[in-house]
N, C-alpha and C positions, 0 to 999 in steps of 0.2 A: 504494500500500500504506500503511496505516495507521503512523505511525510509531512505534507501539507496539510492532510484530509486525518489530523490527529488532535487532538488537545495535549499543548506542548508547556513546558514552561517559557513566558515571556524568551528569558535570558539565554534557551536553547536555540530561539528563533534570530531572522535576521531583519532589517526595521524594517524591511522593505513588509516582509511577513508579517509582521506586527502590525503594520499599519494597514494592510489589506483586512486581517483579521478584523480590525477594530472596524475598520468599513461596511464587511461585511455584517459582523453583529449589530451595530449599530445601527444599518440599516434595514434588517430581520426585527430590529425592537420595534423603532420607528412606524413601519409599517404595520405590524399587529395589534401596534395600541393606539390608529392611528383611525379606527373601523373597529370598538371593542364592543357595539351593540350586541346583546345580549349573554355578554359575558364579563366586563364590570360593572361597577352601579352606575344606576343613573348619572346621579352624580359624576360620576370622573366619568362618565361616557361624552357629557356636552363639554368639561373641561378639555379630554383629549382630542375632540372632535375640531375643536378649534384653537389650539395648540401648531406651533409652527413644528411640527416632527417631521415634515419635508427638509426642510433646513439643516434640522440636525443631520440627519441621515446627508444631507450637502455638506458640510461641516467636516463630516469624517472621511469624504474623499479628499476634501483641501489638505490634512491632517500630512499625507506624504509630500506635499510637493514645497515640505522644508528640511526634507532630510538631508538635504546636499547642499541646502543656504549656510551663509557665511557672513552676512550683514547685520551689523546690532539691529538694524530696523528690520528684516526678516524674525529676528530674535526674538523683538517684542511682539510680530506677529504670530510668530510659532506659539506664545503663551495663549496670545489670545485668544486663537485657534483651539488648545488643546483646554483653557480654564471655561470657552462656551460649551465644548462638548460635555467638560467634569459638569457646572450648572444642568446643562438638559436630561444626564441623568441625573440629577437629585429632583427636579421637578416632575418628572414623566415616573419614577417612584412616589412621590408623593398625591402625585394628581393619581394614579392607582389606585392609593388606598387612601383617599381623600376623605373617605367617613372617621379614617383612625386620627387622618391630620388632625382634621378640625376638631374633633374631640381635647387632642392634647395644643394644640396652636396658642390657644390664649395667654395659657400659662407659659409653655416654656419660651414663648419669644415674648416675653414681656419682663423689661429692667425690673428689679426690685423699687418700690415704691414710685411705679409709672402706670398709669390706669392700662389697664388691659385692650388689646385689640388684638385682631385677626387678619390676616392677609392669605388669599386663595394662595397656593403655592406659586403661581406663576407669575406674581405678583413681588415674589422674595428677591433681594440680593443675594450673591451666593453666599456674602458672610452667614447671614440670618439661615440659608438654607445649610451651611454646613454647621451651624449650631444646633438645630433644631435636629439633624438626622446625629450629632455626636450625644445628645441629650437623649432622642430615642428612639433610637433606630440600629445603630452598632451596637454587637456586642462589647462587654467588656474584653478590654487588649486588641481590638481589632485595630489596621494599621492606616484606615479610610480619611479619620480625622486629619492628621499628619497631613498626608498625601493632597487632600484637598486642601488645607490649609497651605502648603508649600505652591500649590502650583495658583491659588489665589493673589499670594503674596505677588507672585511674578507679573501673572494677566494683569494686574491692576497697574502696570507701569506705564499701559494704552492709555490708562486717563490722566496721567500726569505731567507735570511740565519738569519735574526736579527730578534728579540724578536719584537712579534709584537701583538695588542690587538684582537683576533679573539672572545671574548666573551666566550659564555660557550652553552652546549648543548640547553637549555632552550631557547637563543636569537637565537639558529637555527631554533629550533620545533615553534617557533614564527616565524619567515620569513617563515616558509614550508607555515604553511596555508595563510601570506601573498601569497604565491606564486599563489595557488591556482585561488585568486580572480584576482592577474595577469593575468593568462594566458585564465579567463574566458574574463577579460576585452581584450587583445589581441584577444581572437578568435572573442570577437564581431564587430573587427572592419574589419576583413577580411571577402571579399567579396564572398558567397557562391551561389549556383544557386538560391538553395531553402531548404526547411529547411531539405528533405528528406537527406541532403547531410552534413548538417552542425552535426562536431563532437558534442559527447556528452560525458557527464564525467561520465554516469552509465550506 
């Protein structure tokens, strides 16, 4: 068998593979929860329905065509690139299970004595979204928080005008294949019929 058509570790594979994978899963998610009539709720049915999940799945093809850049501004865009894709998974999990969001939303994204409010997920910055899923949604020890928080710190350099630490190509092509194992661990936790339906990364 071709060792393309296997589940590999990230670090076995080559970026090229890694970034096709990511492509492909991501746009196997994209599309099945992008049409989830009669199979999530209501609810996250008219969220997803009108949700940009074309993009994303666009997104994750632009993904490779910085594996071979060399320009700070390429730099900043490879983040950017890869910190919208970390964002669209944590909203397209939340907007999922969007009856457990709102249940816990009030409280856990609300400062300590600041009146309470809600925001649909699609609606979150990815700081708010990566607190809210490190608060509860990760296991305890899982290595997700981190991961999102390093590659946030970076994207955010697009909106800045001051000198700021984005790292260097190499801590990119390291987060790529983190991502990877992101988004397999995300799609395992989304609920699919049965397996004939559940995306696949080859």
């Amino acid at each position: 068998m071709d060792a393309f058509f296997e589940v590999r570790e990230p670090d076995e594979l080559d970026l090229e593979d890694v970034c096709k994978r990511i492509e492909r899963l991501t746009t196997g998610m994209m599309r099945f929860w992008q049409a989830p009539q009669g199979w999530a709720p209501v609810a996250s049915v008219g969220l997803l329905t009108n949700a940009m999940l074309d993009e994303q799945a666009s997104l994750s093809v632009s993904l490779a065509r910085w594996i071979d850049a060399t320009s700070p501004g390429d730099l900043i865009l490879a983040w950017a690139n890869l910190g919208a894709l970390v964002e669209g998974q944590l909203k397209l999990l939340l907007s999922v299970y969007l009856d457990d969001y709102t249940s816990h939303a009030a409280v856990a994204l609300t400062p300590k004595g600041k009146k309470m409010y809600e925001n649909s997920p699609e609606k979150l910055m990815l700081a708010k979204l990566q607190q809210f899923c490190d608060d509860q949604v990760w296991d305890a020890g899982d290595v997700w928080d981190d991961y999102i928080g390093r590659v946030r710190t970076r994207r955010n350099a697009i909106h800045t005008f001051k000198q700021m630490d984005v790292g260097t190509f190499a801590d990119w092509r390291k987060e790529v294949r983190m991502h990877l194992s992101f988004i397999r661990h995300v799609n395992s936790l989304l609920p699919y019929p049965d397996d004939m339906y559940e995306p696949r990364e080859y």
